[in-house]
N, C-alpha and C positions, 0 to 999 in steps of 0.2 A: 529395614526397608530403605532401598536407597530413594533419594531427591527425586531422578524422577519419576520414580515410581509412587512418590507422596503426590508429585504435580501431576500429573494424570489421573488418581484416585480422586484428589480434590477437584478437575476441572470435569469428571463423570459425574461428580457430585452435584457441581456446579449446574452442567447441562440439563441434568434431572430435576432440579428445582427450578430454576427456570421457565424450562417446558411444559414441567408437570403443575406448576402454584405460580410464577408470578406472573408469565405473559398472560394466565387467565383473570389473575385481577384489574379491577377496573382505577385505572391511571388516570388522571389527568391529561390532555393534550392526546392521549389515546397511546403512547408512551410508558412501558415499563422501566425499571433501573435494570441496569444491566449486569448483573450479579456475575458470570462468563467472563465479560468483558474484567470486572474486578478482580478474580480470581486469577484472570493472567499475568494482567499487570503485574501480582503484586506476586507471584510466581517468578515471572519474567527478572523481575526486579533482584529477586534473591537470587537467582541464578545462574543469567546469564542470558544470552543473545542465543545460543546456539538451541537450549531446551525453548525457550520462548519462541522460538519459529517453527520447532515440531509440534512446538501445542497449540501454539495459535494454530495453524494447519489443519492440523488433526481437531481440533475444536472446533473450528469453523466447519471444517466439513461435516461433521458430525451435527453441527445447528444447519445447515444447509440441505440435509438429509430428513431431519424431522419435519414430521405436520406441524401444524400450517406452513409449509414451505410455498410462498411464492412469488418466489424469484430464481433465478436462473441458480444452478449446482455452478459451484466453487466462489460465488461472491463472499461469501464471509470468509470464507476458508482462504482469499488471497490476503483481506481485509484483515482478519485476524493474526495473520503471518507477519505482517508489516508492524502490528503494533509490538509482539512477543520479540520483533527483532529488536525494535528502537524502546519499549520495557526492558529489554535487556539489557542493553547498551548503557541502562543508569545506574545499572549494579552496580560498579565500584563509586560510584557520586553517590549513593543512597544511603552508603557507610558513613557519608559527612555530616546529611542531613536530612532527619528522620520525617519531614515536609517531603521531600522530592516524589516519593510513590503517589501520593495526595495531585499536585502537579502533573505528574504521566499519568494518571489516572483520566484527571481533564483534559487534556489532548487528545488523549488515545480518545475519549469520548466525541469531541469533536472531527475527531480524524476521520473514526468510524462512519458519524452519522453523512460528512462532509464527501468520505469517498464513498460509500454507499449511492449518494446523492448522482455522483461522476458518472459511475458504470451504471448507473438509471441511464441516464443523460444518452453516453455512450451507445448504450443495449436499444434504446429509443422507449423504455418504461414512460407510458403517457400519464403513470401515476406521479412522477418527479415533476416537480414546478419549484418555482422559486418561493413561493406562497409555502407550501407543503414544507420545503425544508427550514422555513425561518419558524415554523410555527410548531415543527418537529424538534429543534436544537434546544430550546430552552427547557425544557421538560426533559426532555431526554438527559439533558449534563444537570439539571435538577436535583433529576431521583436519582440517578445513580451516584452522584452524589454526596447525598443526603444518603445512601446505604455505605458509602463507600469506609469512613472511621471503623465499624463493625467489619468488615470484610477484611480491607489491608491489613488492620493490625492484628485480625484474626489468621491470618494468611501467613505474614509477617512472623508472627511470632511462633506458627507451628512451621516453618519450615528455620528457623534459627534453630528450633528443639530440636531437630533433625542432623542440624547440623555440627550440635553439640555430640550428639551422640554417634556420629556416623563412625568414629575408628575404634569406637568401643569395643567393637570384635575383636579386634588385635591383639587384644590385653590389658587395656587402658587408654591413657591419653599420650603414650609414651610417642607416637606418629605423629600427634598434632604437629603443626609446625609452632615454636613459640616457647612450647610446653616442654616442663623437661622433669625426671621423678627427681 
């Protein structure tokens, strides 16, 4: 199976749990963790800038399309795009330091909630106040969070397996770069 055919299966997975168990549980601040949002990152992060902007994309629209949708079609999906690029973009710094997904995870968390907040603003959404988003960020970068060690490193480490095994069809590891019989 190629990369990003793992990153797509896990961020289907992703979206279904989500919409189907967590948004229906009852959070704090009114606030789920955002398990999507984790699942990119730490996607994005193994892979690159270029998959991390077709999945953020393709993921947000796909959360932009599901019930209870309400807000405007492509807010996540631009929202989601931006993070998959600058996730990806710490791909090779992530190889230094095994903290940095932990880090873009919180950003991206704050990014999200913070341009979500924008294009309210923007779009004239009367539900966006300044109340609303200070009382929404804390919870929100909370739980997700607080799920996020389970996720990255579970992310993390199935796409390293992936990538251990990706020239194995060849015959071996004789392709890797590095490796020699």
């Amino acid at each position: 199976m190629t990369r990003s055919a793992l990153v797509a299966l896990m961020l289907v997975a992703a979206v279904v749990i989500q919409a189907g168990l967590i948004n229906r549980l009852p959070f704090p601040g009114g606030t789920a963790p955002d398990l999507v949002l984790l699942v990119l990152v730490a996607a994005a992060v193994a892979v690159g800038p270029t998959t991390g902007v077709i999945a953020g994309f393709s993921t947000g629209l796909a959360l932009d399309l599901l019930p209870p949708a309400d807000h405007e079609l492509g807010r996540y999906a631009i929202l989601l795009c931006l993070v998959g690029y600058f996730a990806g973009r710490a791909h090779s710094a992530a190889r230094r330091s095994p903290l940095l997904p932990f880090g873009v995870a919180a950003a991206a968390v704050v990014g999200v909630v913070l341009g979500d907040a924008l294009i309210g603003v923007l779009l004239g959404d009367p539900r966006v106040t300044v109340s609303s988003v200070l009382g929404t960020l804390p919870f929100a970068l909370g739980t997700t969070m607080l799920l996020s060690p389970f996720v990255l490193f579970a992310v993390t480490w199935v796409m390293r397996r992936s990538a251990e095994d990706e020239f194995s069809y060849f015959g071996g590891d004789s392709l890797v770069p590095g490796r020699r019989r």
